[in-house]
BADREN-52720 format. One record per residue: x negated, z negated, y of N, C-alpha, C in turn; residue in one letter. Coordinates in steps of 0.001 Angstrom, whole numbers. Layout:
! residues N
{{X; Z; Y}; {X; Z; Y}; {X; Z; Y}; "A"} ...
This chain:
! residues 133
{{-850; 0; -1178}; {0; 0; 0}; {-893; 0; 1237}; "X"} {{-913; 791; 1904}; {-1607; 941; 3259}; {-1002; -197; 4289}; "X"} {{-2205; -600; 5336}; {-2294; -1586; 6353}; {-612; -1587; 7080}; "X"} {{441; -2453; 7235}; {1062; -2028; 8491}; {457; -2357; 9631}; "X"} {{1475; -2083; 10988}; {1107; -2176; 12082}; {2166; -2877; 12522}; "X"} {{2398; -3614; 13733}; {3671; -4308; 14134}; {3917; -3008; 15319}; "X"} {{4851; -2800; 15570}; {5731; -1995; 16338}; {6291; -2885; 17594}; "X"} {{7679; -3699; 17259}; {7993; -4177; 18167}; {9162; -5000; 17770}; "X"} {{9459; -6162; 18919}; {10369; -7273; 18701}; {11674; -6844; 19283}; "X"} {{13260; -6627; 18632}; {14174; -6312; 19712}; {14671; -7187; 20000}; "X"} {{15711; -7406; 21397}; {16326; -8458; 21442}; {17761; -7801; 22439}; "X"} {{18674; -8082; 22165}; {19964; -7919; 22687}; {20150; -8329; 24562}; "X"} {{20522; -7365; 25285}; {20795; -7876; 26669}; {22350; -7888; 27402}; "X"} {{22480; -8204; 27957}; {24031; -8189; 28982}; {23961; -6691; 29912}; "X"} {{22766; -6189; 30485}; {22638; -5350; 31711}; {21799; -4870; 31429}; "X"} {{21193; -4005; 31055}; {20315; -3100; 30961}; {19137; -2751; 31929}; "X"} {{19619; -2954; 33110}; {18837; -2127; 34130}; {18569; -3565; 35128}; "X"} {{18969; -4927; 35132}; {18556; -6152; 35153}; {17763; -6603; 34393}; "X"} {{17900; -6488; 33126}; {16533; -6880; 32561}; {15580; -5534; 32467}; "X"} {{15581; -4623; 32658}; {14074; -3828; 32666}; {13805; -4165; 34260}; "X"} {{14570; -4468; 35013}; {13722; -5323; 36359}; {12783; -6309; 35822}; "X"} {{13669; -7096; 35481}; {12922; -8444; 35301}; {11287; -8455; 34576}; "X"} {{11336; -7532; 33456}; {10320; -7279; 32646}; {9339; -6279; 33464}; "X"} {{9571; -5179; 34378}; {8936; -4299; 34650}; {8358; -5095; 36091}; "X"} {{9200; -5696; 36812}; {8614; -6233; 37999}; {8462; -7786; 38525}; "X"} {{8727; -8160; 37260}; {8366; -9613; 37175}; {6827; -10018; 36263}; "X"} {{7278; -9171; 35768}; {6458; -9594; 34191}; {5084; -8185; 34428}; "X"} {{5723; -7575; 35102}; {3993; -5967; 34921}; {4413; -5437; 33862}; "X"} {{5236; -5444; 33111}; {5628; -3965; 31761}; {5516; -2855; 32662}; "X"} {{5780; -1966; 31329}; {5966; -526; 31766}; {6880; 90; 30804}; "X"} {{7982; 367; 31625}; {9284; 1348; 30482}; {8340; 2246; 29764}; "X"} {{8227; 2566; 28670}; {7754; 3016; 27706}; {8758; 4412; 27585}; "X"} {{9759; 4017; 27278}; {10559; 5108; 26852}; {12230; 4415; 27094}; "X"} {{13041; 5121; 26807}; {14643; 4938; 26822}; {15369; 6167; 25827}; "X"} {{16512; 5130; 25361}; {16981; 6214; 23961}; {18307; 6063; 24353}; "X"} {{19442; 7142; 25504}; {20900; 6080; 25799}; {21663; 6994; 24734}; "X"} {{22669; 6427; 23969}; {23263; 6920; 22593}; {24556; 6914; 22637}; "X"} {{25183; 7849; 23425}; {26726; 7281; 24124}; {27558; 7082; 22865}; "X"} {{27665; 8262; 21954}; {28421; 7906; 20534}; {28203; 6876; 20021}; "X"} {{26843; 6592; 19630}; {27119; 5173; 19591}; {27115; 3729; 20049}; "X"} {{27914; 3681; 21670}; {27862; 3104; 22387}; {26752; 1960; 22810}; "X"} {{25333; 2537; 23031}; {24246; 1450; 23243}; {22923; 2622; 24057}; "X"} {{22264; 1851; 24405}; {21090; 1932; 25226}; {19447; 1127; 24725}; "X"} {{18861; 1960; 23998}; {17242; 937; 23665}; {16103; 1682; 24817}; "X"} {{15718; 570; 25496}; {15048; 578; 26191}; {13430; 279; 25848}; "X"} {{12233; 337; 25506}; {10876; 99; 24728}; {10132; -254; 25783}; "X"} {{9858; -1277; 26187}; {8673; -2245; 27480}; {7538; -1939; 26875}; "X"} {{6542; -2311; 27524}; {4828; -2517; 27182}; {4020; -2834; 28477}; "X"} {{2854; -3221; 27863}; {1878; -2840; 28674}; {1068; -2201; 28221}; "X"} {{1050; -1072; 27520}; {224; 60; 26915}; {685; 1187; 27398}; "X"} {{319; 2345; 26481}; {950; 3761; 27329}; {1978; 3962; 25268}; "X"} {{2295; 3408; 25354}; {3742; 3388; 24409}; {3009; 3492; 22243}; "X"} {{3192; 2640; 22164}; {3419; 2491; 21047}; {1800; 2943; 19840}; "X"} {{850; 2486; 20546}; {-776; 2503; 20070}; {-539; 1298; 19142}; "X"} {{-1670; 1555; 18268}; {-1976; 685; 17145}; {-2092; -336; 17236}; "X"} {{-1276; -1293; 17065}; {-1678; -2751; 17453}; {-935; -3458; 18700}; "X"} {{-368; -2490; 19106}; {17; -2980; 20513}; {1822; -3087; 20036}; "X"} {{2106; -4468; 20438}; {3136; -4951; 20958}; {3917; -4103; 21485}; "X"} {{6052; -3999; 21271}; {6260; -3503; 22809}; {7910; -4664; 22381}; "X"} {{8794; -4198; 23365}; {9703; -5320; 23478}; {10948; -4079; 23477}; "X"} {{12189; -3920; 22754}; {12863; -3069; 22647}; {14004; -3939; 23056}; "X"} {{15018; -3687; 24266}; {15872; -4093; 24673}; {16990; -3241; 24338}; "X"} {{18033; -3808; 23287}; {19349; -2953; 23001}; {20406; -3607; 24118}; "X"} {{21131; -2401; 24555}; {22463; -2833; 25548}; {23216; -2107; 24508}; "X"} {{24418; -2951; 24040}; {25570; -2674; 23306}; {26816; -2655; 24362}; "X"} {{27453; -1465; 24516}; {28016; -1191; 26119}; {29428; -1653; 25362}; "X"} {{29804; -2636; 26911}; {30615; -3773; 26682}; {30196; -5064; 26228}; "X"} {{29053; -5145; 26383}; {28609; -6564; 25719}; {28056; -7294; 26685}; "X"} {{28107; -7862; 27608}; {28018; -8676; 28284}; {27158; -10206; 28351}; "X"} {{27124; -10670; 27013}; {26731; -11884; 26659}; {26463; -12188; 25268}; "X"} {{25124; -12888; 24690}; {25107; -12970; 23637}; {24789; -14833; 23056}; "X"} {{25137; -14918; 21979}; {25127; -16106; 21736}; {23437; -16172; 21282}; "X"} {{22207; -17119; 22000}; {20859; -16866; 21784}; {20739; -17565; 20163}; "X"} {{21524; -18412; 19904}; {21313; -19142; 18566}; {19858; -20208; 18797}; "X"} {{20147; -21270; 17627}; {18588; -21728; 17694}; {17788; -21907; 16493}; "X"} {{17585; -20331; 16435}; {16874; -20007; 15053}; {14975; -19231; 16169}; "X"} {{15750; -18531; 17219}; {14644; -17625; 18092}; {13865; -18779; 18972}; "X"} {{12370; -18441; 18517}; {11885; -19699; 20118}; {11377; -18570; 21372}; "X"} {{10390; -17755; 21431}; {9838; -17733; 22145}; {9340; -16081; 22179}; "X"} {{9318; -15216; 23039}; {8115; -14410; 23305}; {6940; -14769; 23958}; "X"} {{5844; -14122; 23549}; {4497; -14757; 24507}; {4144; -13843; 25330}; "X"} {{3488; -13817; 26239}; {2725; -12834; 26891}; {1378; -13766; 27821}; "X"} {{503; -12680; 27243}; {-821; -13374; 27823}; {-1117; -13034; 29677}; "X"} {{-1468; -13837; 30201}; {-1547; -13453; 31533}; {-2974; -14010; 32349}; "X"} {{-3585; -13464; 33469}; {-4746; -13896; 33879}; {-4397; -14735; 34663}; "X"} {{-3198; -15651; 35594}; {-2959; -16595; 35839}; {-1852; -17345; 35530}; "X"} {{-1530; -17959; 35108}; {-315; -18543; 34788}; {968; -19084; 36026}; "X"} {{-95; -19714; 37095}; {447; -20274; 38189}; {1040; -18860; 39098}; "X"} {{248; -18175; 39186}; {748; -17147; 40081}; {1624; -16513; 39461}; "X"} {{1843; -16218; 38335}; {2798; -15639; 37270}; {4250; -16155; 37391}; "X"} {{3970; -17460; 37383}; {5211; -18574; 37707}; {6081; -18318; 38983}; "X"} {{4773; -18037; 39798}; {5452; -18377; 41608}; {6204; -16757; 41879}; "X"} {{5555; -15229; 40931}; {6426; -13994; 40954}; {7575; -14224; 40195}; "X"} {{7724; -14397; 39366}; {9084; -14628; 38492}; {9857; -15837; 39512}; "X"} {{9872; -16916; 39988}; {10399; -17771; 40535}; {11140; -16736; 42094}; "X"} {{9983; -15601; 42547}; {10331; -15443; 43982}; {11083; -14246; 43757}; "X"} {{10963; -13721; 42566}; {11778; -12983; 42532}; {13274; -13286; 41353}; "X"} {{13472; -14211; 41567}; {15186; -14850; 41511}; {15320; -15500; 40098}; "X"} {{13811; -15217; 39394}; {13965; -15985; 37459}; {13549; -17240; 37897}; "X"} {{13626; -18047; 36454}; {13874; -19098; 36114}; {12280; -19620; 35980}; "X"} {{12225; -20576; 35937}; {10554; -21089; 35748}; {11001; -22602; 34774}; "X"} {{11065; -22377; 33472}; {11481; -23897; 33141}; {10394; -24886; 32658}; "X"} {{9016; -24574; 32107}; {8106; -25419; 32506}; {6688; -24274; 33374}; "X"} {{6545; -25849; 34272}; {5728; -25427; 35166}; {4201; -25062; 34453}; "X"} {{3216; -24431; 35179}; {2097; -24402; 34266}; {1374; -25411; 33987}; "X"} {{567; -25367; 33379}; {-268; -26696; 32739}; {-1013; -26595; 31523}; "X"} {{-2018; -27401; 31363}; {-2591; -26959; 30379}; {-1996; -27691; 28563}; "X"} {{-2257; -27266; 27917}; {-1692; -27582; 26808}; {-2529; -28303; 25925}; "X"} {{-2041; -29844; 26187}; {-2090; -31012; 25449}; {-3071; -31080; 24370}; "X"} {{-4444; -31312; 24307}; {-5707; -30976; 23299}; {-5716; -29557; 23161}; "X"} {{-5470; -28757; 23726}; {-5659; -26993; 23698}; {-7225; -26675; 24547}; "X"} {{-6718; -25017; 24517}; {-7713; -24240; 25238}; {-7070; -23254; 26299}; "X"} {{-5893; -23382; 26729}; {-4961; -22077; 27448}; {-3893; -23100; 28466}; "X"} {{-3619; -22577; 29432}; {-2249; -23253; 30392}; {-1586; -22519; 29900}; "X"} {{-365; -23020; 30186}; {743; -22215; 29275}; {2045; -22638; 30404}; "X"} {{2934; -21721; 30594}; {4449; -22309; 31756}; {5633; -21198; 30452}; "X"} {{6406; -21583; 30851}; {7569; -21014; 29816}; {8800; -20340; 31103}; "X"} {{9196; -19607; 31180}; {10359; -19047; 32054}; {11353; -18063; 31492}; "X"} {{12702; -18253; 31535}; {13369; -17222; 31176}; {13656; -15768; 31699}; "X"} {{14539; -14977; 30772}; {14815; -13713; 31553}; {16008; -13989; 31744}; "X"} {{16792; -12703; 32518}; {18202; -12752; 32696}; {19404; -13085; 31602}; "X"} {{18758; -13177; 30478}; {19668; -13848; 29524}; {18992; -14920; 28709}; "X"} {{18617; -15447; 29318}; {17888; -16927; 28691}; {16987; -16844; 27663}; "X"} {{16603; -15877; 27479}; {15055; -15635; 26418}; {13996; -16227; 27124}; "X"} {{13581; -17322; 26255}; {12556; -17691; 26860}; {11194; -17025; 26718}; "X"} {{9723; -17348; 27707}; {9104; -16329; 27584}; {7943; -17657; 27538}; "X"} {{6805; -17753; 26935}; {5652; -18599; 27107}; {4684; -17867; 28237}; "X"} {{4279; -17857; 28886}; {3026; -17071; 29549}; {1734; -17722; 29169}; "X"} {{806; -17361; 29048}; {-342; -17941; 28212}; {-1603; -17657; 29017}; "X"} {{-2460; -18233; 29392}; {-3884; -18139; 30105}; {-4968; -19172; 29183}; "X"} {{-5850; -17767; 28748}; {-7346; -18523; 28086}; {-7837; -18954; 29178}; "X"} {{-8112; -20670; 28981}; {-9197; -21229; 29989}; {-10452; -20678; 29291}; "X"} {{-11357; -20963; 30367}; {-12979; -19953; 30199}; {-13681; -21343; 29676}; "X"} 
């Protein structure tokens, strides 16, 4: 059986074009691509910070199921991560631009990284992560 590769994590949204804000100009993604599927009433949207879908690289696939408005998050899902070169300043763009900041940054308790946690427009939480040097 040959090596896999991870592709990508999906996750269900309310608005489509609110959360690729949030991700594209909060967070530094880059729309990757968009697939809108009117027959079968939905929209996948593919984030990154790559140029779309390279070996190894992460991307974040946002489905809009049209008419869906709201989803129940459950508490089975914890967290997406994303690594960042400051954490604090990371905090204070997402905060100024209208998201949530639910822990502040800080470093993590016998670790090696600060870490702050903030949601998106539908309460996915997000870790942001900074290697201390």
């Amino acid at each position: 059986m040959s090596q896999g590769r991870f592709l990508h994590t999906m996750i269900r949204v309310g608005e489509i074009d609110r959360s690729v804000k949030f991700y594209t100009e909060l967070l530094g993604m880059k729309e990757l691509r968009r697939n809108d599927v009117p027959a079968g009433k939905y929209t996948l949207v593919f984030l990154g910070y790559g140029e779309g879908n390279k070996e190894g690289q992460g991307e974040i696939e946002l489905t809009y199921n049209y008419g869906v408005e709201k989803y129940e998050l459950g508490n089975a899902f914890g967290h997406l991560a994303v690594g960042v070169p400051d954490v604090a300043a990371a905090c204070e763009k997402v905060r100024a631009g209208g998201g949530k900041v639910t822990r502040e940054a800080g470093p993590v308790k016998h670790g090696t990284t600060i870490i702050a946690f903030v949601e998106d427009p539908d309460g996915y939480k997000i870790e942001l992560i900074q290697r201390m040097s």
